[in-house]
PADREN-449218 format. One record per residue (C-alpha): x, y, z; residue in one letter. Coordinates in pm, whole numbers. Layout:
pt u X	v Y	w Z	rest A
...
// end
This chain:
pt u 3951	v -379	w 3078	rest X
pt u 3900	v -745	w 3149	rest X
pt u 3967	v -972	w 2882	rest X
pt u 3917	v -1336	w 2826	rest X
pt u 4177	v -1601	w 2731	rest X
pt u 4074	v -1842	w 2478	rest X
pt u 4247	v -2195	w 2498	rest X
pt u 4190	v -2538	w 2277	rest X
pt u 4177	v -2889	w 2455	rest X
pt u 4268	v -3130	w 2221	rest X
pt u 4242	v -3503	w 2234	rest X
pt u 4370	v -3648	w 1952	rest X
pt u 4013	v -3755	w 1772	rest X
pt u 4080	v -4067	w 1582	rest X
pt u 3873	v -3976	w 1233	rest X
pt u 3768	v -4338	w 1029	rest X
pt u 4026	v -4442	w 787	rest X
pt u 4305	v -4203	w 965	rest X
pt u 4594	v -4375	w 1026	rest X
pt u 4760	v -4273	w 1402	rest X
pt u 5062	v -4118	w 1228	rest X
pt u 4870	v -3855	w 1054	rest X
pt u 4626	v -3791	w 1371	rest X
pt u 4900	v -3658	w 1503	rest X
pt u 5032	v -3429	w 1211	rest X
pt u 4681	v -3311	w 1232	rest X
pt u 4707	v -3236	w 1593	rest X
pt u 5016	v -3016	w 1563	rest X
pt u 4845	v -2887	w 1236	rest X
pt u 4567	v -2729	w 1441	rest X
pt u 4835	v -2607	w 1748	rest X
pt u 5021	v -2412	w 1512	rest X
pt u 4698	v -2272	w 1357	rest X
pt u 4581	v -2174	w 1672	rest X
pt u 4909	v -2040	w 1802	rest X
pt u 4870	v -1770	w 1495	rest X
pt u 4520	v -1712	w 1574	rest X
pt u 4578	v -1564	w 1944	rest X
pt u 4489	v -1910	w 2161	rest X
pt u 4645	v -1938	w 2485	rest X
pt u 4716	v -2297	w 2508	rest X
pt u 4680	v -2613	w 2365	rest X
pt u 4617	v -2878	w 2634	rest X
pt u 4618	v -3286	w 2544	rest X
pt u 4363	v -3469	w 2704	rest X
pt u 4449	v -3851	w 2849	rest X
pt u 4294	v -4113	w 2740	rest X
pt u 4308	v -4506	w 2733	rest X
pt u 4126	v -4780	w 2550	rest X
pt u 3874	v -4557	w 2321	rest X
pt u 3961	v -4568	w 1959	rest X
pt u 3833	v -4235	w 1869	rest X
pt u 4113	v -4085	w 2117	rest X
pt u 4486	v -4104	w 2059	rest X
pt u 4623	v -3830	w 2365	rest X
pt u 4662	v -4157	w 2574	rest X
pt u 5058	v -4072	w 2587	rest X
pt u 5011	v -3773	w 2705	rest X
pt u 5357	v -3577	w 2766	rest X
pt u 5476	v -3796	w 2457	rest X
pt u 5201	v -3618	w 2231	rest X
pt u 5303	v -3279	w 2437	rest X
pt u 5686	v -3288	w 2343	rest X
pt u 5565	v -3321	w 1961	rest X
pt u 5341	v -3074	w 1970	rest X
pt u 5569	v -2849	w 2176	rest X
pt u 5886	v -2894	w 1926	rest X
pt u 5659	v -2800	w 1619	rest X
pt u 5530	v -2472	w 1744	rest X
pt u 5707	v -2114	w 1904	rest X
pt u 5482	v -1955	w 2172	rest X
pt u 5161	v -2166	w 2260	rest X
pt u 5160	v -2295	w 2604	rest X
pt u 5124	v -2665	w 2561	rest X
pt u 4998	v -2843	w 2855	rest X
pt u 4763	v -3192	w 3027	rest X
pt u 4392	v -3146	w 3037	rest X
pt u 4486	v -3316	w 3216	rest X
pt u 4702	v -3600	w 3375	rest X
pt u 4532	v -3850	w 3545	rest X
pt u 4746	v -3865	w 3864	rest X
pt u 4591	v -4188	w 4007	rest X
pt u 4716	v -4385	w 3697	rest X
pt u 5109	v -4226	w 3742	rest X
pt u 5380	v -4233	w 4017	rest X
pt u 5387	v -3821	w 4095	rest X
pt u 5788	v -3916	w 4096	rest X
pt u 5754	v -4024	w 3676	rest X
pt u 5531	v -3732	w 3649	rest X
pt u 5712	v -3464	w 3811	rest X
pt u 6053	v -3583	w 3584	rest X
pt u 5829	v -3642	w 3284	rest X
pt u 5742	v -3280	w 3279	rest X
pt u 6049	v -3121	w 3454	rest X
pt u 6197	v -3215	w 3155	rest X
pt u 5972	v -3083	w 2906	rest X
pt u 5962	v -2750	w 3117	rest X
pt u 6385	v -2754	w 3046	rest X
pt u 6292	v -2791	w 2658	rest X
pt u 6061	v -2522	w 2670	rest X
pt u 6049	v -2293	w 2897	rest X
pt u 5787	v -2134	w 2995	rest X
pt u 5527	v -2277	w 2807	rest X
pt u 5434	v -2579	w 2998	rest X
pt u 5105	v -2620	w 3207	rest X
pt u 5051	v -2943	w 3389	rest X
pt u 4645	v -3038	w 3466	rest X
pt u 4601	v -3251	w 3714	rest X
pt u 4271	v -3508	w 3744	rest X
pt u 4185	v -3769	w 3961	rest X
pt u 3962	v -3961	w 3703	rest X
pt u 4090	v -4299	w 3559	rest X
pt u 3988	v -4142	w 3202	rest X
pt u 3905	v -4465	w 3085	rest X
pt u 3675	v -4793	w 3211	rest X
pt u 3738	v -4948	w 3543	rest X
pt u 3863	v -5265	w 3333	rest X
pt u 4104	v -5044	w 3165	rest X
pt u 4203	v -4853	w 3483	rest X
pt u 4281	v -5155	w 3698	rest X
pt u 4507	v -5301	w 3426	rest X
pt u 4704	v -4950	w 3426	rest X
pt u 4700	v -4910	w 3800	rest X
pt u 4572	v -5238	w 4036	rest X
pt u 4573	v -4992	w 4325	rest X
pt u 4438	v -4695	w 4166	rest X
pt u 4134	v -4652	w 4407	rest X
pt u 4377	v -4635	w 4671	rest X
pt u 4568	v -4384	w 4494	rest X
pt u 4251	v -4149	w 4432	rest X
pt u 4215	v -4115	w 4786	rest X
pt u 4575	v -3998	w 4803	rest X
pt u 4484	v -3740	w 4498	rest X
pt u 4582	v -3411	w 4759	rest X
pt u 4858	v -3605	w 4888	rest X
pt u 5031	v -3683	w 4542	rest X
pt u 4980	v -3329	w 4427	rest X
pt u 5157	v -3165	w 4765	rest X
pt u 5394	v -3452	w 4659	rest X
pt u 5551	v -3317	w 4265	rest X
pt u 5488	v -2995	w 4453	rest X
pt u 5774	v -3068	w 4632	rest X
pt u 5922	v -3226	w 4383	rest X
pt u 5959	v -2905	w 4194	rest X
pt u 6118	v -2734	w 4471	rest X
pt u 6446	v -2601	w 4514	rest X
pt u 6411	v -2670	w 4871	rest X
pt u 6389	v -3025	w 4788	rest X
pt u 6755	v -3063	w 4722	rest X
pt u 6850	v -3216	w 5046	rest X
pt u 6569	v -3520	w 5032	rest X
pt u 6649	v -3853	w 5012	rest X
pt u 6467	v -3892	w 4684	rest X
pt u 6481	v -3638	w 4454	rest X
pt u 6326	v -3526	w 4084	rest X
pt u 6639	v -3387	w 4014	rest X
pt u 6533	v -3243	w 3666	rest X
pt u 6209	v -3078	w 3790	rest X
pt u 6336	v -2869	w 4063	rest X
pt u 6308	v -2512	w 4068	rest X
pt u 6175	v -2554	w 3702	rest X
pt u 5839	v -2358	w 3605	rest X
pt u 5556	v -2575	w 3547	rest X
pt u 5226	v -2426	w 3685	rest X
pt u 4969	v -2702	w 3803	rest X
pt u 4622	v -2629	w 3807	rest X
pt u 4336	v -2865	w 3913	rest X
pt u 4111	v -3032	w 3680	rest X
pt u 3729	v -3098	w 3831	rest X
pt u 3379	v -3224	w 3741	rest X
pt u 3235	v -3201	w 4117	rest X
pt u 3252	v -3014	w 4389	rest X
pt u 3462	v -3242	w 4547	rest X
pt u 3776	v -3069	w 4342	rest X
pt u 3620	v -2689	w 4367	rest X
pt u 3717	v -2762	w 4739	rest X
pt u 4037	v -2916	w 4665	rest X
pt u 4159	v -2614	w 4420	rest X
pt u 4055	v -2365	w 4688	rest X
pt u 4239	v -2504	w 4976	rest X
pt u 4537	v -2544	w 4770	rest X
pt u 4528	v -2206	w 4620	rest X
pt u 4572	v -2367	w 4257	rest X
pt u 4375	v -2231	w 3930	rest X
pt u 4056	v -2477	w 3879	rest X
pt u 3943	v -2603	w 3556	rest X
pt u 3585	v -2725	w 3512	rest X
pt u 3523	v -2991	w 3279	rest X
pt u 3174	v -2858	w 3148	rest X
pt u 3234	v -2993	w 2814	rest X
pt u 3091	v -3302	w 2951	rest X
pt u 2990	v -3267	w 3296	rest X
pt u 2781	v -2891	w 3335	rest X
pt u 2573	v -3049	w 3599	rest X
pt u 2746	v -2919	w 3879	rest X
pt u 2951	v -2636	w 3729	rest X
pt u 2832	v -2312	w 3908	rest X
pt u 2754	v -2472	w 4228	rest X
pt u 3152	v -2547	w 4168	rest X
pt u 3226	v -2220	w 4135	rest X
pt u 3112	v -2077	w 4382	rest X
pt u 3239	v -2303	w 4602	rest X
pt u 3626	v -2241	w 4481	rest X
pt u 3529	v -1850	w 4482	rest X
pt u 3446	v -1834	w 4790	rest X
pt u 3685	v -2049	w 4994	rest X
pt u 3977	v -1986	w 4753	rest X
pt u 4279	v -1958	w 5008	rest X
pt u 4531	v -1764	w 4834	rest X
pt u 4906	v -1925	w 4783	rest X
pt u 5242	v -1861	w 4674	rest X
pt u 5130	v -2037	w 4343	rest X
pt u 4850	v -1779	w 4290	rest X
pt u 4699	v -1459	w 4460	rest X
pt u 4288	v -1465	w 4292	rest X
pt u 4065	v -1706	w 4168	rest X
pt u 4148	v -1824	w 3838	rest X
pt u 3887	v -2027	w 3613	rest X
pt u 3915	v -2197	w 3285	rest X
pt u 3590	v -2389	w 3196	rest X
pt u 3530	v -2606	w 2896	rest X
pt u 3281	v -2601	w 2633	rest X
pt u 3231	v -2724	w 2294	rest X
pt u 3240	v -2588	w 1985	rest X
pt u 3151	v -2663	w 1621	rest X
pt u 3150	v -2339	w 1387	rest X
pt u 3096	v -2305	w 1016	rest X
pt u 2962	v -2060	w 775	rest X
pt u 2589	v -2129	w 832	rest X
pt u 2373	v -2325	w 1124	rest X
pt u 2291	v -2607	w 880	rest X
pt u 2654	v -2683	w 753	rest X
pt u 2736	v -2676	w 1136	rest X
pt u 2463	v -2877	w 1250	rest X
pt u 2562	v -3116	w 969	rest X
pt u 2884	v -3150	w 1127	rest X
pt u 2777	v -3197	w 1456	rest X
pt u 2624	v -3562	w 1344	rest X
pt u 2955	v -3689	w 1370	rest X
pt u 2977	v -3613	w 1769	rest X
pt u 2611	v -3675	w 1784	rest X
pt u 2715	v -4047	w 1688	rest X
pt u 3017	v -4039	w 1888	rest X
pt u 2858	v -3955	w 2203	rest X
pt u 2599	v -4228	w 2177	rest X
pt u 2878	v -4484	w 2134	rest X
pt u 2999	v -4348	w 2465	rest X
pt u 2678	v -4380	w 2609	rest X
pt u 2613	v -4720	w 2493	rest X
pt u 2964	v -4847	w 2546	rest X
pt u 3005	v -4901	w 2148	rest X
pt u 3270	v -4702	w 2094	rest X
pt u 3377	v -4627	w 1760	rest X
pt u 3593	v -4364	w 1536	rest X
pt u 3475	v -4011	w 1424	rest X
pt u 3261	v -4098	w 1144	rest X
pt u 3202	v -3871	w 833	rest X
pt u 2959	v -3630	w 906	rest X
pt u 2603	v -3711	w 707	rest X
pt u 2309	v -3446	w 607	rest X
pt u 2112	v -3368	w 998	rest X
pt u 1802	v -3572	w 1014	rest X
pt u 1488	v -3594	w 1254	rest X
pt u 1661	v -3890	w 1386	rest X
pt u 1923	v -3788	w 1515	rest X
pt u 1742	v -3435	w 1614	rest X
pt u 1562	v -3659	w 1799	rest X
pt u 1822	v -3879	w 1972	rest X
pt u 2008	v -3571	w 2056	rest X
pt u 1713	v -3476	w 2271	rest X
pt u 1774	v -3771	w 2462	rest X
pt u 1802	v -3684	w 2866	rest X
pt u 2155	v -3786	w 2916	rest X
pt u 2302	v -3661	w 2589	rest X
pt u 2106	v -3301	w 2663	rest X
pt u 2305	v -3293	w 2989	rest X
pt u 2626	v -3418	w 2835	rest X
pt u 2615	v -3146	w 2591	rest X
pt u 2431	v -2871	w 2788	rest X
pt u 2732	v -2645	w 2717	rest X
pt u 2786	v -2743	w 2352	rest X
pt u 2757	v -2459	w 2108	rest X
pt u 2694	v -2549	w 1718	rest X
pt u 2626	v -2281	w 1467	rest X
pt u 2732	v -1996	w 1278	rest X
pt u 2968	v -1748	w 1398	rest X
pt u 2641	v -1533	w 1520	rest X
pt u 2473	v -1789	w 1716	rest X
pt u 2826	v -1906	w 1840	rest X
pt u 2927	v -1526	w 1992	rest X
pt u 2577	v -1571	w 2171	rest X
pt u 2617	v -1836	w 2349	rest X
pt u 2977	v -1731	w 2389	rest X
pt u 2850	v -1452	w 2530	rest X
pt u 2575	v -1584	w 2743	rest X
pt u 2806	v -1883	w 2918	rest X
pt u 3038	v -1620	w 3018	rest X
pt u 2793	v -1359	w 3156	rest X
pt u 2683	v -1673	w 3386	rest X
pt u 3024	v -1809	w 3493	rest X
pt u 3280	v -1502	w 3480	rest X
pt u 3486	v -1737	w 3372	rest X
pt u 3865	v -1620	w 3307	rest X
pt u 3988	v -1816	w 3010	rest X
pt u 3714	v -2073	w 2866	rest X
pt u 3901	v -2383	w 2716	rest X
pt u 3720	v -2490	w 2367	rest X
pt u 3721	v -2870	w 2262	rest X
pt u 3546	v -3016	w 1923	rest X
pt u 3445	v -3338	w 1769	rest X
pt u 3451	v -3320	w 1392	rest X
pt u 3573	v -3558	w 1130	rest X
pt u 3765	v -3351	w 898	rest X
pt u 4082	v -3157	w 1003	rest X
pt u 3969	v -2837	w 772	rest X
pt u 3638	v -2796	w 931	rest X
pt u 3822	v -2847	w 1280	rest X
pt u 4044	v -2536	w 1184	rest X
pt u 3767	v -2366	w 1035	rest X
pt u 3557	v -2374	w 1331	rest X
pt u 3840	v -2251	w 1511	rest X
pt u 3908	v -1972	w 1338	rest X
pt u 3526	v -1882	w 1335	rest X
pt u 3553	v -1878	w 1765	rest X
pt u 3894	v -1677	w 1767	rest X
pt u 3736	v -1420	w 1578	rest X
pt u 3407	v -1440	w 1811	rest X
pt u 3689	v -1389	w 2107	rest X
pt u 3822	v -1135	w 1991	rest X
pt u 3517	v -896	w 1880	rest X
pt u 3396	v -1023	w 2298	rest X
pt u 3726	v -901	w 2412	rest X
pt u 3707	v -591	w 2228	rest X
pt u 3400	v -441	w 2400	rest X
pt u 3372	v -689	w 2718	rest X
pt u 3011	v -675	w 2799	rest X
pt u 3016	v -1012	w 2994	rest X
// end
């Protein structure tokens, strides 16, 4: 009986009034919650130069969340490679892999996961480097290697260490990418569902088996806001409603308190570009949630599906949580998808 892994991507949401310190508490809050409630992993997103996101030290934020929980694998949803040295990268989480074994992932992306403004002052040559994107990954590859133990330079801390890498995509360029390299593939649908099946199929089918892995393996995103009825949801949803229109019109801003749902904003959210932004983004009560649950997996036979949510409030965070574990679990128990 096939059953489907359930898996949180967190990023750190920067509520108003919430100083960084406690972000973070609440961050390792909702890891250890979901560690009890039967979640896979707990993956930290990066980042830069958006004050509603504090993941932009990635491993940094890993390590804490890591040391404050037992069994959860902790990992990058990713790493944007093009902003790092693979050499930094490949030591950064050779080490964590030493502190706990066995329970780090490393995501890979080739996005800047910021503005160009912001990604130039992190990396001048980054375009250069997103062109080398195959090149760097081959490159901690070997860097994790036991056979690399004879090369001039050396990640001495990462090799022969367990750290699975998996590919993190919102085109087709990376379904072909994840394929030839025989790596897992996550699809970032949470935000980009435009080209998801297409993607797919594309790593299904030309999926070149490795000594990493011997099938297919997909994790797509979606999003997720839970709660007792599909009003009290919806009125929680206002706060990512805003959120993504300060994305979309560059004013940026922190997770605001959530407000009553109005025509306005029903309207606004009909908008084009948010409806594609959010095509995958399931708000409701726990019966509306398990159908579209439900649905989205019948259409992608996805193997894990990775869960991310915008909400102001820590508790209704958890609470939604705990509302979709319980949804997975009655889906895994009779697997009709």
């Amino acid at each position: 009986m096939k059953t489907t892994a359930y898996s949180i991507l967190e990023l750190a949401t920067v509520s108003q009034d919430l100083e960084h310190k406690k972000v973070f508490e609440n961050s390792l809050k909702l890891a250890q919650k979901a560690e009890k409630l039967g979640y896979k992993r707990f993956w930290l997103a990066e980042h830069h130069n958006m004050v509603s996101i504090a993941s932009s030290a990635t491993t940094v934020l890993m390590g804490h969340i890591a040391e404050g929980t037992n069994s959860i694998r902790i990992g990058s949803g990713g790493i944007m490679l093009p902003n790092h040295s693979s050499l930094l990268i490949a030591e950064q989480f050779g080490t964590l892999g030493h502190l706990y074994p066995n329970r780090i992932d490393m995501g890979l992306g080739r996005a800047p996961g910021t503005d160009q403004a912001t990604a130039h002052a992190i990396r001048p040559d980054r375009i250069q480097a997103v062109y080398k994107f195959p090149e760097e990954i081959e490159s901690i590859q070997r860097y994790f290697s036991k056979d690399n133990q004879g090369a001039k330079v050396r990640a001495t801390v990462a090799e022969g260490v367990d750290v699975p890498i998996y590919i993190l995509g919102s085109s087709t360029d990376s379904a072909h990418l994840a394929a030839k390299k025989g790596l897992p593939y996550v699809f970032a649908s949470h935000f980009a569902p435009t080209d998801l099946l297409k993607a797919l199929m594309i790593y299904r089918r030309e999926f070149q088996p490795s000594q990493y892995l011997a099938e297919p393996k997909v994790i797509a995103c979606i999003n997720v806001i839970a709660a007792d009825t599909i009003s009290e949801a919806e009125n929680l949803s206002t706060s990512s409603i805003r959120m993504m229109i300060g994305v979309l019109t560059g004013q940026l801003d922190y997770i605001q308190p959530p407000i009553k749902m109005t025509d306005e904003l029903r309207q606004i959210s009909q908008n084009p570009a948010l409806q594609r932004m959010q095509k995958y983004a399931f708000v409701g009560d726990r019966e509306r949630i398990q159908e579209q649950t439900e649905a989205f997996l019948k259409e992608t036979q996805a193997d894990e599906l990775m869960v991310a949510s915008h909400m102001y409030a820590i508790e209704d965070r958890i609470k939604s949580y705990e509302i979709f574990a319980s949804v997975m679990e009655e889906l895994n128990a009779v697997p009709t998808h």
